[in-house]
MARGUMI-234659 format. One record per residue: x, y, z of N, C-alpha, C in turn; residue in one letter. Coordinates in steps of 0.02 Angstrom, whole numbers, plus 50000, padded with zeros to 5 digits. Example, Ala and Ser with C-alpha at 12.3 -4.5 7.8 and 13.67 -1.06 7.14 Angstrom:
REM MARGUMI-234659
506604971650390506154977550390506604983550390a506424988850354506844994750357506455000250394s
This chain:
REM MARGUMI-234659
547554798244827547844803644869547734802044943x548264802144991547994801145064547824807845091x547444802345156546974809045168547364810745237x547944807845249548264807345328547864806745374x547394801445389546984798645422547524795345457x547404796945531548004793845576547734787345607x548334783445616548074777145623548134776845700x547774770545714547484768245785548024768045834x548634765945813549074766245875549234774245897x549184779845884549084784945901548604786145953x548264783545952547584784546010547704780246067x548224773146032548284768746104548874772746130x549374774746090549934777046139549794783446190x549194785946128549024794946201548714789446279x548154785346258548044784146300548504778546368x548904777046331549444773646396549704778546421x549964784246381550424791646402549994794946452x549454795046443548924801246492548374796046531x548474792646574548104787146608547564790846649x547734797646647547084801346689546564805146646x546804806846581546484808046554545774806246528x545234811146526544554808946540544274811246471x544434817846445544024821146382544634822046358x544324821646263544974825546212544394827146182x544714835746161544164838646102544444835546057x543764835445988543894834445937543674840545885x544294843145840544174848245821544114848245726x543604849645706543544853045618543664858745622x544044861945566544214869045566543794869045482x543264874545503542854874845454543024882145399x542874885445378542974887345297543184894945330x543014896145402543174901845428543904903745486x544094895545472544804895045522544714893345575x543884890745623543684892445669543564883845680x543794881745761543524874245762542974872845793x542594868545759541904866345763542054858645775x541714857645834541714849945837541474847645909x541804842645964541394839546015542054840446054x541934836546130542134834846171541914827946185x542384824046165542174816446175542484814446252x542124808346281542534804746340543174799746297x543554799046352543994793646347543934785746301x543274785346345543134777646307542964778446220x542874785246197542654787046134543164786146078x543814787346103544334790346060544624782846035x544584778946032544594769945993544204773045929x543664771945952543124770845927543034777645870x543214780645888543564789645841544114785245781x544664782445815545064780445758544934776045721x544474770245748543974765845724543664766445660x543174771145678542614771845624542614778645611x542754783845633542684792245617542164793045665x542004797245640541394802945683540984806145631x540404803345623539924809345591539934815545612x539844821745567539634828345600539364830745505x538934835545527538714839545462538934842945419x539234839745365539644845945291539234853345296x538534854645327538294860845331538694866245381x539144861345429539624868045485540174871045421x540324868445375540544871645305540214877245278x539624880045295539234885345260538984888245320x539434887745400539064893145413539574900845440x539284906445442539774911945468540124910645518x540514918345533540904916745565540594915045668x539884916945646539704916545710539324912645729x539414906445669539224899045680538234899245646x538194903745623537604904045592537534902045507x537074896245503536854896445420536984899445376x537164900645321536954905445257536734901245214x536234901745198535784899545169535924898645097x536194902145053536664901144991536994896745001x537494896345047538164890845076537574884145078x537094885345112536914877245123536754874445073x536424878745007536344875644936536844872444906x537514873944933538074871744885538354866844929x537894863444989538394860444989538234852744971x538824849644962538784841544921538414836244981x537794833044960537674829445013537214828845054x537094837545023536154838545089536674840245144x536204837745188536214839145273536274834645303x536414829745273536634824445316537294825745364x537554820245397538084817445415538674814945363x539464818945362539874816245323540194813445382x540824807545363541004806045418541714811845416x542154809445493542624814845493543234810045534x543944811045514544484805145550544794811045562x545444806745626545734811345664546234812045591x546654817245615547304820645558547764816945604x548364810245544548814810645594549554815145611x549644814345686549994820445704549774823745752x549174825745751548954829745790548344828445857x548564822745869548384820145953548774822645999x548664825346020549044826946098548774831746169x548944833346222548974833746256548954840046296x548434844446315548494852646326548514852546390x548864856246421549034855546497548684860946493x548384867046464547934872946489547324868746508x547014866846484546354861746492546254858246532x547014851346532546934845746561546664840946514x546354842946458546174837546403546574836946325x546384831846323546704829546239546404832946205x546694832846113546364837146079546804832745983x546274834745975546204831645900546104835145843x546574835345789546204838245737545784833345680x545264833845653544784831445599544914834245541x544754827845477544654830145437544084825245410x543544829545363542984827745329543214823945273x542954818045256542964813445214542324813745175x542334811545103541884811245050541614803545072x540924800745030540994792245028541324788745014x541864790844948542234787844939543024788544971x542964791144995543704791045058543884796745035x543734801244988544104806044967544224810745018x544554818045030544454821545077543784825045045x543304829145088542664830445054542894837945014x542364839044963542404842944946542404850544969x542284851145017542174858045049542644858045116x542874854345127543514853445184544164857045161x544194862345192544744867145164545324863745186x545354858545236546224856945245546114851745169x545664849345155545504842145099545884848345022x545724854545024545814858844960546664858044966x546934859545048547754857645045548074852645016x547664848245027547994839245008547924839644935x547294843244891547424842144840547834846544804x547924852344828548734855044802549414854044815x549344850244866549964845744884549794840244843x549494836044812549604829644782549794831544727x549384837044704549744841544627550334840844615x550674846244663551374848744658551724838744669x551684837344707551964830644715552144826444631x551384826944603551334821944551552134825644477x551894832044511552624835844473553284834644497x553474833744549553934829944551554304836644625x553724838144658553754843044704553534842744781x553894844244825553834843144908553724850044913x553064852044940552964859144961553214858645049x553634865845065553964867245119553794873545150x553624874845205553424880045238553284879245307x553154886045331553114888445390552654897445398x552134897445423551874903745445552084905545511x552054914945526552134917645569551534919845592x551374918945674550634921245679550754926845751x550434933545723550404937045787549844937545815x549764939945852549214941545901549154945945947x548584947945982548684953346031548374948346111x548474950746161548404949346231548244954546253x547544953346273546974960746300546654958146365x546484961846402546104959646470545554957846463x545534954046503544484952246508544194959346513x544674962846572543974967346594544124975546544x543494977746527543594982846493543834989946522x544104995246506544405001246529543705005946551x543885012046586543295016846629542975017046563x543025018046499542675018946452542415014946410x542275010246432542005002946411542534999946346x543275003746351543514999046294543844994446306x544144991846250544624984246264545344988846284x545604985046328546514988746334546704980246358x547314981746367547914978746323548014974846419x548094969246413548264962746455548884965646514x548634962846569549394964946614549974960046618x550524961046614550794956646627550914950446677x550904945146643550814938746665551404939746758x551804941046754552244941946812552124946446864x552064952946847552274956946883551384961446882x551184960146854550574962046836550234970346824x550884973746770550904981546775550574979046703x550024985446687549584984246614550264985746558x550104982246520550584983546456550494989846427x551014994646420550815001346381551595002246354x551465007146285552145008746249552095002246204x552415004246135552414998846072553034994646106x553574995746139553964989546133554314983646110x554324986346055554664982845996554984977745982x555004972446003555624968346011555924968146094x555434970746124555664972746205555974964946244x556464963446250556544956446297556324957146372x556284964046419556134963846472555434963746481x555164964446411554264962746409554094957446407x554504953546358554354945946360554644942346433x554964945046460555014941146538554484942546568x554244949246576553674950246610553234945246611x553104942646530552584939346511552854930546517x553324929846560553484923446534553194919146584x552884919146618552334913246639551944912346611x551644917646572551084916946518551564911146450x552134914146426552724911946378552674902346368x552954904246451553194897446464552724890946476x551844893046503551474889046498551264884846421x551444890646387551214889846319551844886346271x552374886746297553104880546269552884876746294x552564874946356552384867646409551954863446363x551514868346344550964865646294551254861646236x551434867446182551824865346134552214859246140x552824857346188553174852546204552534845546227x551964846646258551604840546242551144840546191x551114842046147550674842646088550914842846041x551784840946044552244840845991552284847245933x551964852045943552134854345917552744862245900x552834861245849553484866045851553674873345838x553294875945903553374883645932554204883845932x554404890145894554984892945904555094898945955x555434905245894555464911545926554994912445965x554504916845998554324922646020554484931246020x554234934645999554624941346001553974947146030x553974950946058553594957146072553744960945979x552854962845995553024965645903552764973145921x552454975145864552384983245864551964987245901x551494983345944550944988445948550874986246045x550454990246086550434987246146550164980146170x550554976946170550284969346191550124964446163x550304968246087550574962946031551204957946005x551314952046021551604948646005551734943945955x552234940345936552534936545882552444928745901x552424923245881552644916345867552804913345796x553374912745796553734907545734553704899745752x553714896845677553604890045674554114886745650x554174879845686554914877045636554554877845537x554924875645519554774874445433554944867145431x554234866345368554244858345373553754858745320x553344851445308553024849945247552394854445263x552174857045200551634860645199550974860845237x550614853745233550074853145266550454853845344x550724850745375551124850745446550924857445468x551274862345439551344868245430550594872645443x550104870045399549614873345418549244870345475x549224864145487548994858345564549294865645611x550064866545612550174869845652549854876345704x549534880845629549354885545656548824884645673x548214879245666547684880245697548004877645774x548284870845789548384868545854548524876145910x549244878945841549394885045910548974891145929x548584893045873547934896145911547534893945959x547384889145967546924885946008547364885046064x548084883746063548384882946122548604888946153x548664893646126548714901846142548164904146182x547464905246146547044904546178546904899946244x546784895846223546584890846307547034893546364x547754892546352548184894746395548154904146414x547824909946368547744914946390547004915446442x546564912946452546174910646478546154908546555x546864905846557546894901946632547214910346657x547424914746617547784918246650547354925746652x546494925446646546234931046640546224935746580x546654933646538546604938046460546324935846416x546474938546348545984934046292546524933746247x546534930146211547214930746147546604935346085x546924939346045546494940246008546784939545943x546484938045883546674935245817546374940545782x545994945145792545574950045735546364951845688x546184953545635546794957445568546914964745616x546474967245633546554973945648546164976145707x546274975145769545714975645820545974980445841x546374986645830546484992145846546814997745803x546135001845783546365005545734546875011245729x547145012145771547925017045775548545012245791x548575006945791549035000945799549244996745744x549844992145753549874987845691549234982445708x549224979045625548794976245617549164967345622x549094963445623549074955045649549024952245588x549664949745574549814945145498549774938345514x549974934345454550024927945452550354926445391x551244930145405551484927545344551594922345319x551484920145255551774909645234552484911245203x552924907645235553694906645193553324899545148x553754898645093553574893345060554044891944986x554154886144990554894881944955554514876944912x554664875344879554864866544851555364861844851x555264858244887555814851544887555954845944824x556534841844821556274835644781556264831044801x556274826944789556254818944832556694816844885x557454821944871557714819044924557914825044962x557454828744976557344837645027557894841844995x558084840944930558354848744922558094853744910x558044858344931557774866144890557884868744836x557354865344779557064865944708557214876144700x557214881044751557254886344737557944888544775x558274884644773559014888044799559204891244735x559614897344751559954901844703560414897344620x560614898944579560784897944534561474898144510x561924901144536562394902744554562354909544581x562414915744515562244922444568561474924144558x561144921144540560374921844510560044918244548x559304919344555558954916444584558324913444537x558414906944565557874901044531557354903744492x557394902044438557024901044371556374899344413x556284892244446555854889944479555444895344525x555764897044549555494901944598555224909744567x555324911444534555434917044489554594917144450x554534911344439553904908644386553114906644457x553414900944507552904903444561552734910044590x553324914744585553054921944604552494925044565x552644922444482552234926144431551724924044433x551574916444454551034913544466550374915544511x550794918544571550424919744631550314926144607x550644933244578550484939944564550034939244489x549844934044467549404932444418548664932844441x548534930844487547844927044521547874932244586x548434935144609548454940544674547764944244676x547584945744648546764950244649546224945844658x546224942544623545814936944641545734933644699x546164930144742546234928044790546214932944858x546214938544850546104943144900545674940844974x545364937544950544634936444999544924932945054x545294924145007545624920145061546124924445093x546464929845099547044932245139546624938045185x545934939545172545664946045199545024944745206x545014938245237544004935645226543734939845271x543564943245319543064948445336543174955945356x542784959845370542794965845360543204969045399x543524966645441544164968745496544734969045445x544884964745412545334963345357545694968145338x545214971845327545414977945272545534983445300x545474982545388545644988745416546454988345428x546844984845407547544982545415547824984845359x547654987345297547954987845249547944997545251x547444998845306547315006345278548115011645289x548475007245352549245009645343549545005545317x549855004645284550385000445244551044999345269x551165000745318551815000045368551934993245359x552294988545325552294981645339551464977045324x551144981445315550624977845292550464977845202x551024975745158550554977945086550064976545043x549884979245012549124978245003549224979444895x549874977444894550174980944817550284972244784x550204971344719550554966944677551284966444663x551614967944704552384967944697552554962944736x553294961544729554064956644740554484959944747x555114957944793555694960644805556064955844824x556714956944827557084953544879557114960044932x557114957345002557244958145052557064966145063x556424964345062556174971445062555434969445093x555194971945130554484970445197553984975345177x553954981445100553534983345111553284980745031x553364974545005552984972044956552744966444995x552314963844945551844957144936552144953544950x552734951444905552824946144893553684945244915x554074944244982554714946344997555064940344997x555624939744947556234937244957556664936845025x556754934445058557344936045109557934934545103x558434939045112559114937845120559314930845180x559664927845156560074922945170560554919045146x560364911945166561004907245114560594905145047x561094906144995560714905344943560394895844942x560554892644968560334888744971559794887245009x559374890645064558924888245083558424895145060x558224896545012558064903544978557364899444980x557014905444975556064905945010555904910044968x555074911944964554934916944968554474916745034x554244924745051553574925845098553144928245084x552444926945069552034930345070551754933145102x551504939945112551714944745185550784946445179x550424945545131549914950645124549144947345184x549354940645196548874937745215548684939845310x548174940345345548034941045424547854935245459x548034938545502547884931945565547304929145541x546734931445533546164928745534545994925945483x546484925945426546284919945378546504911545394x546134909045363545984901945349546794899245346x547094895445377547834895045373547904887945300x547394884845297547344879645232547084881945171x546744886345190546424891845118547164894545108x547624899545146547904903145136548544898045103x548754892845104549164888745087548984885945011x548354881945021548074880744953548064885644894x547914891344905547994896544853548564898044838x548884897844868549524902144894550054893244834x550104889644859550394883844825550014882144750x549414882644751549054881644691549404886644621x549204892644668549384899244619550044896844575x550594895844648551464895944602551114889544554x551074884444574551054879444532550854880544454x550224885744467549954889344383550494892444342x550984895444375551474899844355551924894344342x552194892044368552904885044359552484883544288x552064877744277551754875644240551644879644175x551424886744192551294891844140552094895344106x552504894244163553134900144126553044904544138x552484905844196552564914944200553094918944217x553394924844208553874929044241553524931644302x554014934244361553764936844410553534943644384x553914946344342553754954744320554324958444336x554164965244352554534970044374554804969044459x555124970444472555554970844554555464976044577x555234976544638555084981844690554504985944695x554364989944728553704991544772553324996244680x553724999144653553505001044607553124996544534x553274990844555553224984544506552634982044501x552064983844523551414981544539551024983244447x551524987544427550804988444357550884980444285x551274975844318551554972244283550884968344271x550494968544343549974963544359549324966044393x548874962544390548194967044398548254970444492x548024976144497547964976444555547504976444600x547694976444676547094971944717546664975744723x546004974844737545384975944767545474979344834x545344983344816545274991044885544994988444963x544184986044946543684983444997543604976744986x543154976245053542954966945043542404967745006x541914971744995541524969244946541844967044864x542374970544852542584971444790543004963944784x543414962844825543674954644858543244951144851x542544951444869542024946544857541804943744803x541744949144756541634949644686541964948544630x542804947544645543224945144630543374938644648x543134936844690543384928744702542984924744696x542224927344685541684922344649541544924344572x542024925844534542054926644491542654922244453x542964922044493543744918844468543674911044455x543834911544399543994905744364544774900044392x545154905644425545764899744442545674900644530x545414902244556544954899744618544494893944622x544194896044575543754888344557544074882144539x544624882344520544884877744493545494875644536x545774879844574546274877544648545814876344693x545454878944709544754876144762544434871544754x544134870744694543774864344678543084870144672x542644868744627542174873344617541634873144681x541494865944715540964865744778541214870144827x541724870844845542334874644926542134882844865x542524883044805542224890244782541704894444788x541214888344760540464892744779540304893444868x540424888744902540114889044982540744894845006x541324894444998541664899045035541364907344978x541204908544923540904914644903540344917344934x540074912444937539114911944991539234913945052x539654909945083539794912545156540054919945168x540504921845121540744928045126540194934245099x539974934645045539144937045027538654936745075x538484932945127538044931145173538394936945247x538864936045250539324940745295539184948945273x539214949145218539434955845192538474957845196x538194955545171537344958045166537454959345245x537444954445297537074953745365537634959945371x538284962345365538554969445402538264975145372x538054974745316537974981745253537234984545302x537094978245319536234984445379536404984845455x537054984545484537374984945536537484990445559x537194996545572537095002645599537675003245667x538075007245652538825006645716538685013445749x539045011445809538905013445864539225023245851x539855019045791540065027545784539505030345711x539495028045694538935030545638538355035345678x538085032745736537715036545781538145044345805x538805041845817539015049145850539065052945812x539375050845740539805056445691538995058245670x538455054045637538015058145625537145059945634x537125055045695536325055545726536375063745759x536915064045802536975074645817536845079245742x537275076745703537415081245643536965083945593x536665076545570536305077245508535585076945488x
């Protein structure tokens, strides 16, 4: 299986392209979506494509706030040593927010394998799967986000970013507003600048539901690509909100009377020579596709965790506006799971709508491709159609503790994950959930230190 270990002329061509260039980060995106890694000099990055880079399989077991869990470190393969780590190729290029290069990593086993606990390494092996079947996985996620100010409001809260132009605070949902997105288009346009040197392929933009919440679409392309994508454009969102005094923020739900921040996956199968394995049938829609749905609403409970890994998660589902939180399928319908979209029957998708910003964008793929694959393979039916259709198949888990408990329990988690990435990503999430459960909140004091 390759591990898309990018080869050396990649590093000579950045460096003839960027002759001033001095530092490129080098980035691991560890089990929490989050990149962990260095800032190397210039003279380093040979010597990167060369030989790799040691760094510790233990940044695999730790929270989200870069701390140990101590369970996680038991599981992981290897001790505490040093695994080594190669660049991903593709993803060298060039951030004009910074001024520096930037790299994505991936962890290697001894034997060249990708390592066991390397969640983009869990992608490759559900992509080699589907491949060995005679399958090209195809996709593209949508990632929103919010744009909030550095500085906090008279009442010490977070409010909502001013515009990049004209610099009036963002207020009113704005929906699709185009005279908002001009406002914002120095902020917009730094961030296409980016994209265009970092190759990568930022589409739309749209103003979405809530104040100062916005949209980015991705071209569609091969699966892993697809998920490379969304870590690069977070990081390039960020850096670039930064130069401009705001913060990008990724929480699922960082404002509880607002919409909540998805990360839907469209996702296809190809065959060898890029047709769409789920284009329509004549007036019917693919057998093929029909059976990955059943696949994924098979294991849907189970997998909860990767689409809703921490306790923000679940504050997104408490309105269901576009957020569902149900075991159902539809065509062309936004308030199930699992949505069909209208189009040409030939380039026919589905989306999976249930997952947040803040999940793992290679977790969320791996499961997400693993699952259909169980179903193709199995013959499952999708079930019943529409929002009412959920009793066909088990339904989801309310809380994250109950998500927790469900996904270290699961048998076809363990087995799309690989059981080492199962147990450390269960540990890590258990280790999260203990350290919040004695987390005494600030409103817990108001509603009942007066009261009770």
């Amino acid at each position: 299986m390759t591990s898309h270990r990018a080869p050396i002329t990649e590093a000579e061509a950045f460096l003839d392209a960027y002759p001033d260039v001095s530092a490129i980060d080098i980035v691991l995106t560890d089990l929490n979506g989050i990149g962990r890694g260095k800032i190397i000099r210039r003279h380093e990055l040979l010597p990167l494509f060369k030989s790799g880079r040691g760094m510790p399989a233990t940044l695999f077991a730790q929270d989200v706030s870069g701390h140990d869990v101590d369970d996680a470190i038991d599981c992981v393969t290897g001790g505490t040593g040093d695994s080594r780590c190669w660049p991903v190729a593709g993803t060298l290029g060039f951030m004009p927010a910074t001024g520096r290069g930037q790299v994505l990593l991936q962890m290697e086993a001894e034997n060249g394998a990708p390592h066991p606990i390397d969640p983009r390494g869990a992608l490759l092996r559900q992509v080699a799967r589907a491949q060995a079947a005679g399958f090209t996985p195809m996709g593209a996620m949508e990632l929103e986000f919010y744009l909030i100010d550095r500085d906090r409001d008279a009442h010490g809260r977070v409010q909502p970013a001013r515009a990049a132009m004209t610099g009036r605070r963002l207020s009113g949902t704005n929906c699709m507003s185009v005279d908002e997105l001009d406002e914002m288009a120095p902020f917009f346009d730094d961030v296409y600048a980016g994209a265009a040197a970092m190759d990568l392929p930022l589409e739309t933009v749209i103003s979405e539901y809530a104040v100062g919440q916005f949209e980015l679409t991705l071209r569609y392309r091969d699966l892993i690509s697809a998920a490379d994508d969304i870590i690069r454009a977070k990081r390039l969102i960020r850096m670039t909100a930064r130069r401009y005094d705001m913060d990008a923020c990724f929480m699922s739900k960082p404002f509880g009377e607002s919409s909540g921040s998805g990360m839907h996956l469209h996702l296809s199968l190809a065959d060898e020579n890029g047709a769409n394995l789920f284009a329509d049938q004549g007036d019917d829609l693919s057998p093929l596709m029909l059976s990955a749905i059943g696949g994924i609403r098979a294991s849907m409970a189970d997998s909860m965790l990767v689409f809703a890994p921490v306790l923000n998660s679940w504050r997104r589902f408490a309105r269901k506006v576009y957020s569902p939180a149900t075991n159902t399928w539809a065509v062309e319908d936004r308030g199930v799971a699992l949505r069909v979209p209208a189009g040409s029957p030939k380039s026919r998708h589905f989306e999976h709508r249930i997952g947040g910003v803040d999940a793992n964008p290679y977790l969320v793929a791996a499961v997400t491709l693993g699952a259909a694959l169980d179903g193709i393979e199995r013959g499952i039916g999708a079930g019943a159609e529409g929002p009412d259709g959920g009793v066909d198949y088990p339904t989801l888990p309310t809380s994250w503790d109950q998500a927790i408990d469900l996904f270290a329990a699961s048998n076809p988690m363990k087995s799309i994950l690989g059981a080492d990435l199962h147990a450390t990503y269960s540990a890590v999430k258990k280790g999260e959930w203990e350290t919040l459960a004695l987390w005494v909140t600030d409103a817990e004091w108001q509603l009942y230190g007066p009261n009770l």
